[in-house]
N, C-alpha and C positions, 0 to 999 in steps of 0.2 A: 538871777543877776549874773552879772558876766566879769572879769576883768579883762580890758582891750588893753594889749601893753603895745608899745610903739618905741624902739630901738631907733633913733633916727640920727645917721650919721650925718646929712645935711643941715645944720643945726640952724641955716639961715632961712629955712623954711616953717619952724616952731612956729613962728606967730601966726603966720596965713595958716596953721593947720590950729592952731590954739581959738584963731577969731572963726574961724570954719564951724569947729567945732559948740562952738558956744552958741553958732547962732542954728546951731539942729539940737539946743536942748542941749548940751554938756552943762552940768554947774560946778563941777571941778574936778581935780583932777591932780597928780601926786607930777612935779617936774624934778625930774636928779640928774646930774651931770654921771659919764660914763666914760671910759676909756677902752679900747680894744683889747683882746687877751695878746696881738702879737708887742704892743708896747711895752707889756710891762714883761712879755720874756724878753724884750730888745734890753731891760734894765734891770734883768738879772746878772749881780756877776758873774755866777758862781756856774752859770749855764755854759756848758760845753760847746761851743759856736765859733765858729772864726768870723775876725772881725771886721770881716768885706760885709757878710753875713746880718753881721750883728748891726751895723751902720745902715743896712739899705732898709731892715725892720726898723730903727729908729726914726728913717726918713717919713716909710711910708705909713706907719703909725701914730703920728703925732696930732691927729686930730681927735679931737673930742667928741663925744657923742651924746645925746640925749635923751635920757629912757620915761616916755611919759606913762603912767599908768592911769588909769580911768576905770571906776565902776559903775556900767550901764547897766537898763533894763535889757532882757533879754529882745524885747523887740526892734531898738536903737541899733543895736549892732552894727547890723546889716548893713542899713543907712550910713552909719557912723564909719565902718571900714570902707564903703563907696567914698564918702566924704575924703579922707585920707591920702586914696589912692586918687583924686580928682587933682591935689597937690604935687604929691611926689611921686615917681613911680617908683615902685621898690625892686621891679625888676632890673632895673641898672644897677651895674655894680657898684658894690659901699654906698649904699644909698640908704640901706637900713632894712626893718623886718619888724611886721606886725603880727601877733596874733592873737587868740582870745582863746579865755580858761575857764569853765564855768566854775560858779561860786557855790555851796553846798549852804555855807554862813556867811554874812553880815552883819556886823553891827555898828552903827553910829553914821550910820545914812539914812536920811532923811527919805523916807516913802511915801 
């Protein structure tokens, strides 16, 4: 078994990649909301930054992102990150990032 994690800063994309998925065999799947690490140094006080600086990180950081996790079979993958990438492409920039981790344990999935 695998974990596919999916960073996806386009968030208007989730559904067409959540109904994608579902229909190659996903039965679920872990959805969390996600922020970038430059927001939250934009919203540090205490960070030594001038404040041209500090405002154009506030600008460009303020989107949300969406980290989905997923535990497949190791044979789904493959399939499963084609699928994906049929959606979004992750090579554009801030577009997001996937990859996969294999699993040693599992429990409380259904086999």
């Amino acid at each position: 078994m695998q974990l596919l994690t999916l960073i996806l800063k386009k968030e208007k994309l989730l559904d067409e990649i959540l109904k994608n998925l579902a229909a190659e065999g996903v039965r679920g799947g872990t959805i969390l909301d996600g922020k970038g690490m430059g927001e939250e140094l934009a919203n540090m006080e205490d960070l030594p930054m001038f404040g041209m600086l500090r405002s154009i990180l506030r600008d460009e950081e303020k989107e949300c992102c969406k980290v989905a996790l997923f535990v497949v079979q190791d044979e789904q993958v493959v399939q499963l990150r084609n699928t994906i990438k049929k959606t979004v492409n992750l090579k554009e920039p801030n577009s997001g990032i996937m990859f996969v981790i294999p699993l040693t344990y599992v429990s409380g999935f259904d086999e």
